[in-house]
N, C-alpha and C positions, 0 to 999 in steps of 0.2 A: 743529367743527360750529357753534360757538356762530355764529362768526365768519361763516360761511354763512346760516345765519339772519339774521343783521344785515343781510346784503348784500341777500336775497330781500324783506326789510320793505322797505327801502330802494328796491327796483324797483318793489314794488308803491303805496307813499306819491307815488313818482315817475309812476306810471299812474295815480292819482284826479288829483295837480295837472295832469297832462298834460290831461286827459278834458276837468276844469273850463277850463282855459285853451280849448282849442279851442271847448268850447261858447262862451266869450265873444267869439272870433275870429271863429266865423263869426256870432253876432250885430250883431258891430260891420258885421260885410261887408255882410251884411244890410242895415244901417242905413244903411252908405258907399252904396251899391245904390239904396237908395231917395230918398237925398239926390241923387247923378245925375242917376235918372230927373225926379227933379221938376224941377229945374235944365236936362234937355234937356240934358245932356251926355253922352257916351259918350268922352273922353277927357281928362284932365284932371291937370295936371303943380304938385306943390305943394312946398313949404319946410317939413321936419321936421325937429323938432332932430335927427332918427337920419340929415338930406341930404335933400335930393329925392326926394321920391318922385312916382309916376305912376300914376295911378287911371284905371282902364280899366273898362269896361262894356260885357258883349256879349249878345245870350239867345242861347241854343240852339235850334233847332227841330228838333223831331221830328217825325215824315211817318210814319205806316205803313199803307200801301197794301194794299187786299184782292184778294192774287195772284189768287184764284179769278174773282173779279168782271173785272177788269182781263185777262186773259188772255185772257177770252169774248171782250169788246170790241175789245181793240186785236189779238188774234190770234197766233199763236206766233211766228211773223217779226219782228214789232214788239215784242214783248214779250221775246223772248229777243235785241234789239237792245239792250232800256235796261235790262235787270236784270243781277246780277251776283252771284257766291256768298254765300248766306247761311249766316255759321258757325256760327247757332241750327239753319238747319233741315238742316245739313250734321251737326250732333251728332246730333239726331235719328232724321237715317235712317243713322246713321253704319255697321249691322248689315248693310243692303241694298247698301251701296254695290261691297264686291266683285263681288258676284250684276251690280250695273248694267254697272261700269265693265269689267269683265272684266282684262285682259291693262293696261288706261290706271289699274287701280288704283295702280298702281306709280308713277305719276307725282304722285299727289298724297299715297299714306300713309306711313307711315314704321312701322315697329317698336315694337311696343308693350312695354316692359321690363317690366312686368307680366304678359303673357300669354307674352310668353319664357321668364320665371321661372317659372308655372306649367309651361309642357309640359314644359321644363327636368326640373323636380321631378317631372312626373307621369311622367315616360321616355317623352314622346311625343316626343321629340327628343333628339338627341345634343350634348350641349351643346359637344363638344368641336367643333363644328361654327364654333360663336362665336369662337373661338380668333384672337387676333389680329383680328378684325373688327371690335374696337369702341374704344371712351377710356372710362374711367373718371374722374369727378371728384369728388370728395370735400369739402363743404363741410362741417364742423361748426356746426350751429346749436343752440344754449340757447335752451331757452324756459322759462317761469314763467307755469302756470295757475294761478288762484285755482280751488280746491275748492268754496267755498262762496258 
């Protein structure tokens, strides 16, 4: 047991260095980021003693459009020409969706091993139904929460 304790300090002394490095990593990026932009360069190829490296610079942009607004205006035609599934508000109404989709729910859901489990359990189903209809796969994963 002793020996298991050692190993658990050990993961955990390894999760504060890890923590502290990253936070310096992405300060330095930070810092590479800003040196770039003020330099006017978005790609950039340099000599480190760990080889060459190549420093890249891009932003991201994010757009988010107010469907309600935008639908009035450009119309259902047009608007269900340039939109496409969204899987925030596909979670959302995720309850309604059999009710919409009827009989075409089947093309987009899958099986929920949660709610199998439950009817399963509750004898709203016969489990022996599942028999042969599915894979199993088995990953073992370790984890180490800190308590306090």
């Amino acid at each position: 047991m002793h020996d298991l304790q050692e190993m658990v300090e050990q993961v955990l002394t390894l999760r504060e260095q890890i923590s502290k490095l990253e936070e310096q990593e992405r300060q330095l990026r930070d810092a590479i980021g800003d040196q770039l932009k003020r330099d006017g360069r978005y790609l950039f190829t340099m000599p480190t003693s760990h080889g060459a490296v190549k420093l890249q610079r891009h932003e991201r942009v994010r757009i988010e459009y107010d469907d309600c607004v935008l639908r009035q205006r450009l119309g259902d035609e047009v608007w269900l020409m340039l939109s496409s599934l969204d899987k925030n508000k596909l979670k959302q109404q995720e309850q309604n969706l059999p009710a919409w989709l009827g009989n075409h729910y089947a093309l987009v859901a899958s099986l929920d091993r949660r709610k199998v489990k439950e009817a399963v359990e509750a004898g709203q189903i016969d489990g022996n139904l599942f028999k042969g209809a599915f894979s199993k796969d088995i990953q073992e994963v370790v984890s180490i929460t800190r308590l306090s």
